[in-house]
KOLLUMDO-670681 format. One line per field, with one value per atom (N, C-alpha, C, O): atom name; residue number from 1; chain; x, y, z. Coordinates in pm, whole numbers. Atoms other than C-alpha are relative to their C-alpha. Layout:
// KOLLUMDO-670681
atomo = c(CA|...)
num = c(NUM|...)
cadena = c(A|...)
east = c(X|...)
north = c(Y|...)
up = c(Z|...)
END
This chain:
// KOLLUMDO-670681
atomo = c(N|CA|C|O|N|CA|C|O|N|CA|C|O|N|CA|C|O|N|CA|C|O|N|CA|C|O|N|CA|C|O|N|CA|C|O|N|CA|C|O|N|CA|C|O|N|CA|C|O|N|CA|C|O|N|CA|C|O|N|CA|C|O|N|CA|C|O|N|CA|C|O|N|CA|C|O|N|CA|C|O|N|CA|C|O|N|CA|C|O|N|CA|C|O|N|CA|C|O|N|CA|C|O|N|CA|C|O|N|CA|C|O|N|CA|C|O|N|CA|C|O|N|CA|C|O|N|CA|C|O|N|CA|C|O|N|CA|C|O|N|CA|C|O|N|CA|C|O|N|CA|C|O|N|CA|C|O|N|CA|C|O|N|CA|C|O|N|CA|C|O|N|CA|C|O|N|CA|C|O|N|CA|C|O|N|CA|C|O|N|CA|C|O|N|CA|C|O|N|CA|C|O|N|CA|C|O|N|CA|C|O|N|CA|C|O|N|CA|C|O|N|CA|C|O|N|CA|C|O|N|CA|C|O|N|CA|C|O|N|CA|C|O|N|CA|C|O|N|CA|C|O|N|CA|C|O|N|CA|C|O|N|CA|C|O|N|CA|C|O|N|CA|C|O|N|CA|C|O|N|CA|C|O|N|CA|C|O|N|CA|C|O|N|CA|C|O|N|CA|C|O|N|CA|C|O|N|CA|C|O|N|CA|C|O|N|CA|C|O|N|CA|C|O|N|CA|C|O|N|CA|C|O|N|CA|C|O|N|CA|C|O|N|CA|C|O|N|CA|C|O|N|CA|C|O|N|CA|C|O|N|CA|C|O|N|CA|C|O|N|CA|C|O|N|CA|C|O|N|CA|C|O|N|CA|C|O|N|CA|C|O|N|CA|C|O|N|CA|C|O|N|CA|C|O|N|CA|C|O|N|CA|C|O|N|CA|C|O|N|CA|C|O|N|CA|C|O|N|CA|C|O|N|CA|C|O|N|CA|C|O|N|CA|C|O|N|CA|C|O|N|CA|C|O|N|CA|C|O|N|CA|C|O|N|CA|C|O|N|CA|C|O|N|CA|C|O|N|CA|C|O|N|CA|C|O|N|CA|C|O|N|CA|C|O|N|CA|C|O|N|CA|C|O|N|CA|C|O|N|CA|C|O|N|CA|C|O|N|CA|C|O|N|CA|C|O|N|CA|C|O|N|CA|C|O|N|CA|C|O|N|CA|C|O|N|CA|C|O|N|CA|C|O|N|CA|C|O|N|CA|C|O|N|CA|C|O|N|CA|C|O|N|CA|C|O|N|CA|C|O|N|CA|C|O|N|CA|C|O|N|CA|C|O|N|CA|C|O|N|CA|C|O|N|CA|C|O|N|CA|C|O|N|CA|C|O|N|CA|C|O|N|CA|C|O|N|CA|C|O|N|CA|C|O|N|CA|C|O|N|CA|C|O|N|CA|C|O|N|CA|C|O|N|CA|C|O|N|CA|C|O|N|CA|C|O|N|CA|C|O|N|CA|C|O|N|CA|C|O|N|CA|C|O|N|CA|C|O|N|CA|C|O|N|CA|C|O|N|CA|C|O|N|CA|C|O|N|CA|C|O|N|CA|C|O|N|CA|C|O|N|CA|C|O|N|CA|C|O|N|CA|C|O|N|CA|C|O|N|CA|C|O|N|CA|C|O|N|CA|C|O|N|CA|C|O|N|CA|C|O|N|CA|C|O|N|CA|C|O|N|CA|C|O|N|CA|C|O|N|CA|C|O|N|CA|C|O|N|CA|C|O|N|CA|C|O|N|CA|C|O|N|CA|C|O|N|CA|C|O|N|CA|C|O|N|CA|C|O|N|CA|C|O|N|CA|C|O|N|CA|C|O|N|CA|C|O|N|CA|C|O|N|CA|C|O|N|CA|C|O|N|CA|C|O|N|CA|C|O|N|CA|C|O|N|CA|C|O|N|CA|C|O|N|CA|C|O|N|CA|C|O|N|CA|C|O|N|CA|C|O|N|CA|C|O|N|CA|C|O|N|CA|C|O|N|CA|C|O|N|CA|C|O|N|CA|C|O|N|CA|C|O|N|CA|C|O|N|CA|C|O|N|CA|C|O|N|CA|C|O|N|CA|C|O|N|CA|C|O|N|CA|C|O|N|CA|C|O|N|CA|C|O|N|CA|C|O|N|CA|C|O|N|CA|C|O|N|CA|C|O|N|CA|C|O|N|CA|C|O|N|CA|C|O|N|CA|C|O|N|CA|C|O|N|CA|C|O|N|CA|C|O|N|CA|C|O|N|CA|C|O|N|CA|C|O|N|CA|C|O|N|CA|C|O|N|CA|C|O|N|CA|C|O)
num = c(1|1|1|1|2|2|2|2|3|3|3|3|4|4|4|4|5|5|5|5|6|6|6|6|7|7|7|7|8|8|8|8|9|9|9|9|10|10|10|10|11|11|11|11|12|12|12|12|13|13|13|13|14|14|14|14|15|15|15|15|16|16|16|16|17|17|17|17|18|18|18|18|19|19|19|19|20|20|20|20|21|21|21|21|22|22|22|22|23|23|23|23|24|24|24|24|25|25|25|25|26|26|26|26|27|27|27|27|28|28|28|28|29|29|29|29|30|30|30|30|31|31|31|31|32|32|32|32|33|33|33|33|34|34|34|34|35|35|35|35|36|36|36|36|37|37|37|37|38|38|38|38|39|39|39|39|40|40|40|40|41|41|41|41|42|42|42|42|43|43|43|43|44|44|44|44|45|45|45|45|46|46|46|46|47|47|47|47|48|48|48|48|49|49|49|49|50|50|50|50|51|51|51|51|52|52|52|52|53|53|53|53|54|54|54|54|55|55|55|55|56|56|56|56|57|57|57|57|58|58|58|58|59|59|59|59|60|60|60|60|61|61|61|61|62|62|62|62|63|63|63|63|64|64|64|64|65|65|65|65|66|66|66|66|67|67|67|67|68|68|68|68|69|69|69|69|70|70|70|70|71|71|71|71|72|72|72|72|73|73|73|73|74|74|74|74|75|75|75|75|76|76|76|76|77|77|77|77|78|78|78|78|79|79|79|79|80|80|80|80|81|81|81|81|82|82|82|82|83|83|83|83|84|84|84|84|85|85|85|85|86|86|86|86|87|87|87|87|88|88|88|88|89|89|89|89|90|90|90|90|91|91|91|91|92|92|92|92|93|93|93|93|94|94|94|94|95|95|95|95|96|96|96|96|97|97|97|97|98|98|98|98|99|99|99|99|100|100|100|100|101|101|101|101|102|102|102|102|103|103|103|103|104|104|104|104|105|105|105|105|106|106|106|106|107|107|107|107|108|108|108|108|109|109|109|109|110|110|110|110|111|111|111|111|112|112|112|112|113|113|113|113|114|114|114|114|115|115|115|115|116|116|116|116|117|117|117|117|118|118|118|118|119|119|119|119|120|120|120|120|121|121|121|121|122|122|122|122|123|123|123|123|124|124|124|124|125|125|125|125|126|126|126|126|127|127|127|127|128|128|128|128|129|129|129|129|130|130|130|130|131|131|131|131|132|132|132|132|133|133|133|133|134|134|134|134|135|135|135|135|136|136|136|136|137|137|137|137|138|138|138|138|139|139|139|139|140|140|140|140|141|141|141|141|142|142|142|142|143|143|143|143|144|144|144|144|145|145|145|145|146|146|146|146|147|147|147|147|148|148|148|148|149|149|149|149|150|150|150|150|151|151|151|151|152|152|152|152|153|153|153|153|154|154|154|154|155|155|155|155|156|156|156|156|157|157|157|157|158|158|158|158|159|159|159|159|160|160|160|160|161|161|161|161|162|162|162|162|163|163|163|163|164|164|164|164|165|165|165|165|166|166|166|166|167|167|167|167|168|168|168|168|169|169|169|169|170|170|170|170|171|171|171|171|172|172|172|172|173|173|173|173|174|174|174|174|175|175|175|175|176|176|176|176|177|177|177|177|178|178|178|178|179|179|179|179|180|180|180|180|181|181|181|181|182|182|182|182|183|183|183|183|184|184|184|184|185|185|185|185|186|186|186|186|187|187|187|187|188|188|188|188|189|189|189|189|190|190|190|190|191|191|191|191|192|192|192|192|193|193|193|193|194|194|194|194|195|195|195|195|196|196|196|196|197|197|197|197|198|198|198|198|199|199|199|199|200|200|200|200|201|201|201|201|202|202|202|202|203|203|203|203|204|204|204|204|205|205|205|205|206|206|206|206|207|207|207|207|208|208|208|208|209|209|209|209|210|210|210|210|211|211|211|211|212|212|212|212|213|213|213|213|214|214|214|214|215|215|215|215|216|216|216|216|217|217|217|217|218|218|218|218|219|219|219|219|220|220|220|220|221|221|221|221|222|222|222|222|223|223|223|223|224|224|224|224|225|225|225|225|226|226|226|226|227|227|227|227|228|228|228|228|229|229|229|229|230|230|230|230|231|231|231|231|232|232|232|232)
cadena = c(A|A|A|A|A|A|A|A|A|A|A|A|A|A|A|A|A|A|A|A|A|A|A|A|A|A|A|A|A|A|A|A|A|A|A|A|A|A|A|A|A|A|A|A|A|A|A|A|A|A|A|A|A|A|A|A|A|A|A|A|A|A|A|A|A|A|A|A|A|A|A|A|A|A|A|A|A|A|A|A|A|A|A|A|A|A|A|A|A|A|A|A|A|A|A|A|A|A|A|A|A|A|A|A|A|A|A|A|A|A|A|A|A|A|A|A|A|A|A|A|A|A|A|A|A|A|A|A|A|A|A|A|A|A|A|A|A|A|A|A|A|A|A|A|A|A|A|A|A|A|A|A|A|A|A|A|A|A|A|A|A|A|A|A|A|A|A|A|A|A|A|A|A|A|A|A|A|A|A|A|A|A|A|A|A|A|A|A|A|A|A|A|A|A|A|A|A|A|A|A|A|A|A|A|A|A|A|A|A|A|A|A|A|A|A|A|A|A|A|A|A|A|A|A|A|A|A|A|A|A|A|A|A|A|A|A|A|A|A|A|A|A|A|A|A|A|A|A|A|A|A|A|A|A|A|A|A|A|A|A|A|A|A|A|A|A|A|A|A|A|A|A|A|A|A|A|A|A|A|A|A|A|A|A|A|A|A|A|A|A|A|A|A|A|A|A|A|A|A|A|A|A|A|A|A|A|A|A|A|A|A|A|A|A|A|A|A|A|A|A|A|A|A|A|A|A|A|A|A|A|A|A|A|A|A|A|A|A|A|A|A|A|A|A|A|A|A|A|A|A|A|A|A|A|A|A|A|A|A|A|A|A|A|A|A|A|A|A|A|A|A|A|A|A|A|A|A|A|A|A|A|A|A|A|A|A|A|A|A|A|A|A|A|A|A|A|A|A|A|A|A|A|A|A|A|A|A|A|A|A|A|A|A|A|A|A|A|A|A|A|A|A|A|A|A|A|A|A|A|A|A|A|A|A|A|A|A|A|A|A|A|A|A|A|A|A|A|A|A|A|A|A|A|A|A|A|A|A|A|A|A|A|A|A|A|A|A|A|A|A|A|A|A|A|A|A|A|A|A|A|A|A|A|A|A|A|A|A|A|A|A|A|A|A|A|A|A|A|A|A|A|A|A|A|A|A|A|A|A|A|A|A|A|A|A|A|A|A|A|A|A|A|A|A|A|A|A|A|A|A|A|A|A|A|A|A|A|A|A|A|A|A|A|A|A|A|A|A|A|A|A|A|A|A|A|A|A|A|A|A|A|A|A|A|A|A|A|A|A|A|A|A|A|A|A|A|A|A|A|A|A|A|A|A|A|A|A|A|A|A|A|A|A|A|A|A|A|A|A|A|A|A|A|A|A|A|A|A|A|A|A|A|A|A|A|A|A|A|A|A|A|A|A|A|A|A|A|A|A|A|A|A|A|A|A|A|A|A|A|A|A|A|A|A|A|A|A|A|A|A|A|A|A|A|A|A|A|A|A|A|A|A|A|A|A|A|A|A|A|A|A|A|A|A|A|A|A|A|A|A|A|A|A|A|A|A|A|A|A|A|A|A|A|A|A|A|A|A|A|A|A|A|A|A|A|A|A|A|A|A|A|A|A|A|A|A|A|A|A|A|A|A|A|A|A|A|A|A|A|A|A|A|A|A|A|A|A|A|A|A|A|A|A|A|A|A|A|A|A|A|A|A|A|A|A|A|A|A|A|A|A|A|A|A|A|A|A|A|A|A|A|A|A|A|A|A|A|A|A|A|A|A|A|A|A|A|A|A|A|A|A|A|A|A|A|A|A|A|A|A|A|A|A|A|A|A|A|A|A|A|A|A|A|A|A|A|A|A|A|A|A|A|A|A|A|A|A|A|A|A|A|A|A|A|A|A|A|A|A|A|A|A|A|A|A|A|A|A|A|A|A|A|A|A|A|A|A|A|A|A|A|A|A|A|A|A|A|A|A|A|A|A|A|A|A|A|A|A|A|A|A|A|A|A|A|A|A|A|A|A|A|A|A|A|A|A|A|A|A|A|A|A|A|A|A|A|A|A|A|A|A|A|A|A|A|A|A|A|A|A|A|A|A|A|A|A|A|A)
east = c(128|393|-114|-131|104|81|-91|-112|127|-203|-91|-31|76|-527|-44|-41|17|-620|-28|21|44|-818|81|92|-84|-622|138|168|-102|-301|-70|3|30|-524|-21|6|57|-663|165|194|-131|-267|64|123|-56|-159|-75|-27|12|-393|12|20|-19|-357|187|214|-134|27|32|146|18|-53|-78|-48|59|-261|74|96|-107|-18|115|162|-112|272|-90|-43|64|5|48|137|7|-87|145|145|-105|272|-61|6|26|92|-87|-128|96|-90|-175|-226|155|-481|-90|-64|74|-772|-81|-87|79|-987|-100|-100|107|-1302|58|-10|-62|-1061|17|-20|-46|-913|-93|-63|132|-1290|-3|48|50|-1406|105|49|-94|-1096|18|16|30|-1095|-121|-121|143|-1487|-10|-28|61|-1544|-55|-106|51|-1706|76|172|-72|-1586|56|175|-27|-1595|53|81|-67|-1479|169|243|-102|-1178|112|208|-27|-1125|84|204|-51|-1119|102|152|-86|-882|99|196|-94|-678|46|167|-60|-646|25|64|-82|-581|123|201|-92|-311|103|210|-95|-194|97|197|-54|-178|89|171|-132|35|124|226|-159|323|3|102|-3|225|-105|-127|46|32|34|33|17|67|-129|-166|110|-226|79|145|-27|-175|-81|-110|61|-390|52|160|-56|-372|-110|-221|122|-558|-48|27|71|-795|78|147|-16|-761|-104|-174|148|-1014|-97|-88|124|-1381|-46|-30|131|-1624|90|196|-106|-1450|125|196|-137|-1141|31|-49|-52|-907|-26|41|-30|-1024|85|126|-113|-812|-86|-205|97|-917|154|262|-108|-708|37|-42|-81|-462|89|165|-79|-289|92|63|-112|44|33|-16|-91|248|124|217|-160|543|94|74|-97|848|-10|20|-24|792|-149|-156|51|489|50|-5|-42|700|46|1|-110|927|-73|-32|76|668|-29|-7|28|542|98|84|-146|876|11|-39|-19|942|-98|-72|102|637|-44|-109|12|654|105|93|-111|1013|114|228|-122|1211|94|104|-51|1418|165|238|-121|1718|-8|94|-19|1588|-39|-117|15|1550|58|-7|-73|1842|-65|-74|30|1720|-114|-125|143|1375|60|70|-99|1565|32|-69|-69|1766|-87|-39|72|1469|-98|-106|38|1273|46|-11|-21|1497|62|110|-4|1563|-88|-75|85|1273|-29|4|15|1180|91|40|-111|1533|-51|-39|23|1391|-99|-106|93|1095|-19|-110|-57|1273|79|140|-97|1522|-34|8|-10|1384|-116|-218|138|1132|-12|-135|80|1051|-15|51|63|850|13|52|-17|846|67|31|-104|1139|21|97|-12|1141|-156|-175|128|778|82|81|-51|953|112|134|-104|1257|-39|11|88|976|-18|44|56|782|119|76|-114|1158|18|-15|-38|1265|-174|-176|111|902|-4|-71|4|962|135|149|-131|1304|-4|101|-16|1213|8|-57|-51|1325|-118|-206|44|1162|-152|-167|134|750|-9|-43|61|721|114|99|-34|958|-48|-38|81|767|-161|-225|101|462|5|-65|-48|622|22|-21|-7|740|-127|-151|193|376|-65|-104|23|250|12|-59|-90|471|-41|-71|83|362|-102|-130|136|40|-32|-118|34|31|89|43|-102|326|-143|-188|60|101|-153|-205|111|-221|-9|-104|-63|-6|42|48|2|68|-91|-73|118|-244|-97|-188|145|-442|-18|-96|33|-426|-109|-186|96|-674|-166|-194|130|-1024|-49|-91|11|-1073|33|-27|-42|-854|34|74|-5|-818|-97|-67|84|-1115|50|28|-61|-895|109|133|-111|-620|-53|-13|115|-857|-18|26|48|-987|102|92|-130|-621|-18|-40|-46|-585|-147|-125|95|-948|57|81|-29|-848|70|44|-98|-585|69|140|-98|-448|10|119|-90|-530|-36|-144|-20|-389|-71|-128|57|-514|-64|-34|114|-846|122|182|-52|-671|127|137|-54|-383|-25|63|106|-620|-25|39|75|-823|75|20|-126|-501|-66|-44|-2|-613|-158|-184|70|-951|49|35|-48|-795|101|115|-90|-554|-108|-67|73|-847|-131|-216|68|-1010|95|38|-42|-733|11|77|46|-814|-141|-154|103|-1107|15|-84|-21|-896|46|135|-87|-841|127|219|-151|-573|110|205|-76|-411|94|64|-142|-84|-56|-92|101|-241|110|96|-112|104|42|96|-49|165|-97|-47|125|-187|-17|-81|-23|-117|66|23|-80|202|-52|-37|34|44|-98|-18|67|-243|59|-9|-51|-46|49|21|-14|121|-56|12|106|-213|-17|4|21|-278|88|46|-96|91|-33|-56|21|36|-123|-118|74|-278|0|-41|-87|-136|61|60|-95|144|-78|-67|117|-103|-26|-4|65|-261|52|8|-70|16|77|147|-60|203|-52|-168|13|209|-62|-110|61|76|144|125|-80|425|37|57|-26|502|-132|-125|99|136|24|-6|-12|244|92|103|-129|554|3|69|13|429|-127|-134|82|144|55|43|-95|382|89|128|-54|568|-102|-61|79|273|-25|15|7|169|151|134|-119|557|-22|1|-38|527|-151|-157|81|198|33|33|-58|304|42|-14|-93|587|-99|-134|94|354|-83|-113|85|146|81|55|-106|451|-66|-24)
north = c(-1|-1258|9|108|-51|-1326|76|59|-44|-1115|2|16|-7|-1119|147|247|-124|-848|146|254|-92|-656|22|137|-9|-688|115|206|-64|-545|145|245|-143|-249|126|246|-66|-137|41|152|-22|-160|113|203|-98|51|161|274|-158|320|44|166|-18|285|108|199|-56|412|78|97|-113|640|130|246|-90|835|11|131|-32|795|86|140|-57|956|120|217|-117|1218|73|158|-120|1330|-29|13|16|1215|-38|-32|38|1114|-166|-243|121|830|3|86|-48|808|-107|-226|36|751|-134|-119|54|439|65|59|-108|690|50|42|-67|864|-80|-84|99|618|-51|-81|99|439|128|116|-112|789|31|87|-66|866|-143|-125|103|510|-80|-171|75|439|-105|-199|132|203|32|128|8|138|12|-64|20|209|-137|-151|65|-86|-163|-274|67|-247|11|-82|-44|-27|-73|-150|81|-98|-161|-189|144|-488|-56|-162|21|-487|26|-39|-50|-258|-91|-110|84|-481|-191|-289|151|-804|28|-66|-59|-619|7|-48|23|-550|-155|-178|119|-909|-70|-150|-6|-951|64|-4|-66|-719|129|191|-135|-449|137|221|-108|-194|-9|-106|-8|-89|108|205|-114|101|11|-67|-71|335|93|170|-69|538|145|180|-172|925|69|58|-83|1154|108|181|-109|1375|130|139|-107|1733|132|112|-75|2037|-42|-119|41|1993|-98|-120|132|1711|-126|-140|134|1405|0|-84|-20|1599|-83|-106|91|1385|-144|-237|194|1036|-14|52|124|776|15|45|6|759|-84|-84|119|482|71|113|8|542|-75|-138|114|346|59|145|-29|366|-127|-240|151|139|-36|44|31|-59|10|15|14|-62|-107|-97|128|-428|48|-9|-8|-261|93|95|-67|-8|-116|-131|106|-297|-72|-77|72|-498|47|-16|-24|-274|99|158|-57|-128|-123|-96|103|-494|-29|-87|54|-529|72|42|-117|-208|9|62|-32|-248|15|-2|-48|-142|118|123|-97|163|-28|54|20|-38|-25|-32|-14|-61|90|72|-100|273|-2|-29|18|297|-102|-61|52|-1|59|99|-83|155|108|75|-143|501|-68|-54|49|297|-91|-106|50|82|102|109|-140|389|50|45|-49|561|-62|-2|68|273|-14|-17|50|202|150|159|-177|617|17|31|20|609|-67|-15|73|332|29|5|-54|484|123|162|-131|789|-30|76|-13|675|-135|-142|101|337|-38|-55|-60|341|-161|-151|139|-42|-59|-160|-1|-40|-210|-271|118|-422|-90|-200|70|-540|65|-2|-54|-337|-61|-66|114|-548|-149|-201|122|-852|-23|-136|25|-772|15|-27|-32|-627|-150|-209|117|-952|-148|-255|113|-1193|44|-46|-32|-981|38|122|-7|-1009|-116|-98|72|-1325|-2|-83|40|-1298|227|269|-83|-902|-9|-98|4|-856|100|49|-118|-528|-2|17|-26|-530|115|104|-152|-145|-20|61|8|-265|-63|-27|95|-548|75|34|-76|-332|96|103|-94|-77|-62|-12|76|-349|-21|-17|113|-498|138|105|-96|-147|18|-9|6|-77|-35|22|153|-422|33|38|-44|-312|66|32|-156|21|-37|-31|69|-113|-99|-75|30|-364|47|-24|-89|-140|85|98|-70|98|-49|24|58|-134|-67|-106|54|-275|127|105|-71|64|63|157|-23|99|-69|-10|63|-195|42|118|-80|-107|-57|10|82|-319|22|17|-61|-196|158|205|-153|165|56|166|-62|210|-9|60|8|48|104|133|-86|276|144|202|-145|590|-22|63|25|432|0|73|-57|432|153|208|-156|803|50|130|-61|877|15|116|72|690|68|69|-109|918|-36|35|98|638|62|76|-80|851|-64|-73|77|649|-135|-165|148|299|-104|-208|4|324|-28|-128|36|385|-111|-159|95|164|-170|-250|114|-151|13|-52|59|-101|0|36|13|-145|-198|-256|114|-511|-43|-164|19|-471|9|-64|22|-367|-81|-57|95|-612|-130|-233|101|-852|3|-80|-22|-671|-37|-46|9|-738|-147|-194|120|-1097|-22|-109|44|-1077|62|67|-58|-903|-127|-208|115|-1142|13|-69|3|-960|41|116|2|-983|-137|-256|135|-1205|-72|-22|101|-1529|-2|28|31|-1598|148|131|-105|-1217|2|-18|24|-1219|-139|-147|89|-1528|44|48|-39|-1393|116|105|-98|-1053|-94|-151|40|-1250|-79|-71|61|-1475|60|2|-51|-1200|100|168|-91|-998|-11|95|72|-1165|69|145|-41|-1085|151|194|-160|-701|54|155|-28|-721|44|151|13|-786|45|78|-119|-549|150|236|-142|-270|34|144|-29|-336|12|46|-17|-361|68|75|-89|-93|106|134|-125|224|89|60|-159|585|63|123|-67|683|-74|-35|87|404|-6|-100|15|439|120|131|-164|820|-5|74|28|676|-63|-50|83|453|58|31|-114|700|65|49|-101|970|-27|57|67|705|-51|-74|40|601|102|113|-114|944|-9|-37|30|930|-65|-8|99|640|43|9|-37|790|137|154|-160|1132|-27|13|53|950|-12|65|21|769|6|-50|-111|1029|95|171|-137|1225|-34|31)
up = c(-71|1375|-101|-173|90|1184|57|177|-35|1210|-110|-216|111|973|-59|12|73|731|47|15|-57|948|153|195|-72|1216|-32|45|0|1033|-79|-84|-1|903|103|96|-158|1263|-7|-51|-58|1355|-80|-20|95|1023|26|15|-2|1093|115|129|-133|1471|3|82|-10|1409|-124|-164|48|1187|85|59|-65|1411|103|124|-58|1667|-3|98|28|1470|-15|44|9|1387|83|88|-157|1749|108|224|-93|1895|163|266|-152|2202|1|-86|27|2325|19|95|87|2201|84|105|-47|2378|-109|-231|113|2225|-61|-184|55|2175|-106|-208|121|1935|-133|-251|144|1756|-66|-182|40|1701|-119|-230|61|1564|-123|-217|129|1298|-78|-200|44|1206|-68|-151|71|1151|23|-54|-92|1407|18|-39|-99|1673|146|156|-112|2038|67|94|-19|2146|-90|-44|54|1810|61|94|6|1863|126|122|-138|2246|-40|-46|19|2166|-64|-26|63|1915|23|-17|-44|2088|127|139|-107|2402|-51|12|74|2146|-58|-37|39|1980|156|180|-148|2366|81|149|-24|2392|-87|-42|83|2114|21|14|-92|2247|-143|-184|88|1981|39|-48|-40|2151|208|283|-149|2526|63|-3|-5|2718|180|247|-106|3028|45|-47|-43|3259|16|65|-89|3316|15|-38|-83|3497|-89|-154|74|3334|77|178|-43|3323|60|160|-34|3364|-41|-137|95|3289|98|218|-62|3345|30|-30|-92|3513|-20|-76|-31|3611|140|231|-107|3848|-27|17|47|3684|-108|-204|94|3539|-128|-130|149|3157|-41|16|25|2951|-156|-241|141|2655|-49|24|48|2419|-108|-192|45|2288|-135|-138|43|2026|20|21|-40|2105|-129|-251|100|1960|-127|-246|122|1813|-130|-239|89|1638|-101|-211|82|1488|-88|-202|68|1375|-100|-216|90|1223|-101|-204|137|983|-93|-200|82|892|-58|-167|29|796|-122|-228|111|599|-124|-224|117|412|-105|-215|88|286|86|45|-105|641|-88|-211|-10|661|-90|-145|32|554|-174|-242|175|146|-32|-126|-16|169|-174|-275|64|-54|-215|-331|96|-288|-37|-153|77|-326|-97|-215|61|-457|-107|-176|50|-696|-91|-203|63|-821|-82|-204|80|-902|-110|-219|109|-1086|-106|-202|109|-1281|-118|-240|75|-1367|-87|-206|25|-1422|-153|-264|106|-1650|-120|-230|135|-1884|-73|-193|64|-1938|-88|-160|93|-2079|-61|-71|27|-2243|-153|-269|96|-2391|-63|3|116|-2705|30|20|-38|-2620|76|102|-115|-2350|6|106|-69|-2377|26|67|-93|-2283|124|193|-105|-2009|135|256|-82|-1938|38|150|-9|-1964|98|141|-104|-1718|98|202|-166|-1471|45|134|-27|-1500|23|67|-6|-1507|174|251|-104|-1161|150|241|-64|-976|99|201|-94|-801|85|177|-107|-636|66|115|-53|-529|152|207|-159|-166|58|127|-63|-65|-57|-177|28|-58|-108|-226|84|-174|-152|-244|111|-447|-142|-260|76|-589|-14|-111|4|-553|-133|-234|115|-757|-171|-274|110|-1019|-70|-191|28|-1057|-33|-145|16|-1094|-142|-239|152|-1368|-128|-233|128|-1562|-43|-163|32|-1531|-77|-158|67|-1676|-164|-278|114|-1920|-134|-246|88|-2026|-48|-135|30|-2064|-109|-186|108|-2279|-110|-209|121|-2516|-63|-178|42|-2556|-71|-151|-1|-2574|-168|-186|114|-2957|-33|-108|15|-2956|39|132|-50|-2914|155|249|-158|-2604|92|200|-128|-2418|-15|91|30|-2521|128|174|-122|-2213|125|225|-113|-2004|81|198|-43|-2023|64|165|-11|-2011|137|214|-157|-1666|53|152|-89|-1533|1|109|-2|-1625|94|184|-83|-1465|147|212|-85|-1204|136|256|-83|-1064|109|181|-116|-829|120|176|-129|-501|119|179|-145|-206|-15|-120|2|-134|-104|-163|108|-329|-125|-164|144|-631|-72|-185|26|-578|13|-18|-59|-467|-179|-262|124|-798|-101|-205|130|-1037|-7|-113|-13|-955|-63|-68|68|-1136|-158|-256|133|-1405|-92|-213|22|-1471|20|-33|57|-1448|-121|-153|85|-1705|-133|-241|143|-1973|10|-83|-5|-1871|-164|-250|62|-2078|-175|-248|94|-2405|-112|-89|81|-2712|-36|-36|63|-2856|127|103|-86|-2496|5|-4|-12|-2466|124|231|-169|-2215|86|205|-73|-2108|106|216|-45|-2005|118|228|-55|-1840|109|214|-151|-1635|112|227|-84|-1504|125|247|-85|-1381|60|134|-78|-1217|64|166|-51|-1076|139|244|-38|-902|87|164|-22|-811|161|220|-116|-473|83|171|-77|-346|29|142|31|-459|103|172|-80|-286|108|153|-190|63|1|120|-1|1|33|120|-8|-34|114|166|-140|285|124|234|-144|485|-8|94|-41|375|66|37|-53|600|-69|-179|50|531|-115|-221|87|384|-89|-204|160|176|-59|-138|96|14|-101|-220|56|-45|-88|-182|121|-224|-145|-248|84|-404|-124|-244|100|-555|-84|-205|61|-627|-106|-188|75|-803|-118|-232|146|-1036|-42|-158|69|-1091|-127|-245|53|-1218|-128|-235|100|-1435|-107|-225|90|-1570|-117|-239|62|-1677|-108|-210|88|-1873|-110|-200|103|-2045|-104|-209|155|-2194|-82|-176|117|-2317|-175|-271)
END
């Protein structure tokens, strides 16, 4: 099912706030924790309905000011669970995520030349299966190739701005993609290495946005990870 950008964000934080409050959420709410508009929220929510990924249902108020009226809430369906399990990685590469991690985690302790360990990221980047895996890979590259660059004076600011950076949640994993078009502009940067990651930038992009709340939390926790290393 396609949906456009903004579309699959509304939906990502729509079922995040869902799993929050375990119930189903008034649109007024959802506008307000989201940073809409009511009746952005509303609209999207009854286009989403028409897709077969949200359902809405009436229930009766309780005490207070317009106790006994109908007021409308909206739920998500199953197929929207499904969707962005699908788009995050699904429950079923659970396993491979785990296993890609501490691969990668392993080589970074173990192996004093970081760039072959760039070069098998960047060989295994187009046949990755699992979004939050290839996310993770491309990550990696990034920082990989930042770290080997940052003896140069050029990019020595770059690396510094990762560590400011502090990668927290979205924000910080979104702007990995400035910086990787900043070693665009390094002479003593490899062009060929520098194609590949941009090449790749786009995909990473759209991964970002459509993973969930817990695969963003994974995937943080995991660069923190690969940073730490780094500065040993």
């Amino acid at each position: 099912m396609k949906l456009t950008g903004r579309q699959r964000a509304f939906l990502s934080g729509f079922l995040d706030l869902y799993r929050e409050a375990q119930e189903p959420l008034h649109y007024t709410a959802i506008a307000k924790r989201l940073g809409v508009s009511k009746i952005t929220a509303y609209d999207m929510l009854r286009l989403l309905e028409g897709r077969g990924l949200v359902q809405s249902e009436y229930v009766l108020r309780g005490k207070g000011q317009g106790a006994g009226r109908s007021s409308i809430v909206f739920r998500p369906t199953p197929q929207a669970d499904a969707l962005f399990t699908e788009l995050s990685g699904g429950v079923e590469n659970q396993a491979l995520w785990e296993a890609e991690k501490q691969h990668i985690l392993n080589a970074l302790e173990t192996c004093d030349d970081h760039q072959d360990l760039l070069e098998e990221l960047l060989r295994r980047l187009p046949t990755s299966q699992s979004p939050l895996v290839q996310a993770a890979e491309m990550i990696t590259a990034v920082i990989l190739s930042l770290h080997l660059l940052s003896k140069a004076t050029e990019t020595s600011g770059l690396f510094d701005k990762l560590r400011s950076l502090g990668l927290p949640g979205e924000a910080g994993l979104v702007a990995l993609g400035g910086l990787t078009m900043g070693l665009s502009f390094v002479e003593q940067v490899n062009r060929q290495l520098i194609e590949q990651l941009l090449a790749y930038m786009g995909r990473y992009q759209q991964i970002v946005t459509n993973l969930n709340a817990e695969s963003k939390r994974k995937l943080t926790g995991f660069v923190r990870e690969v940073m730490q290393m780094m500065e040993r």
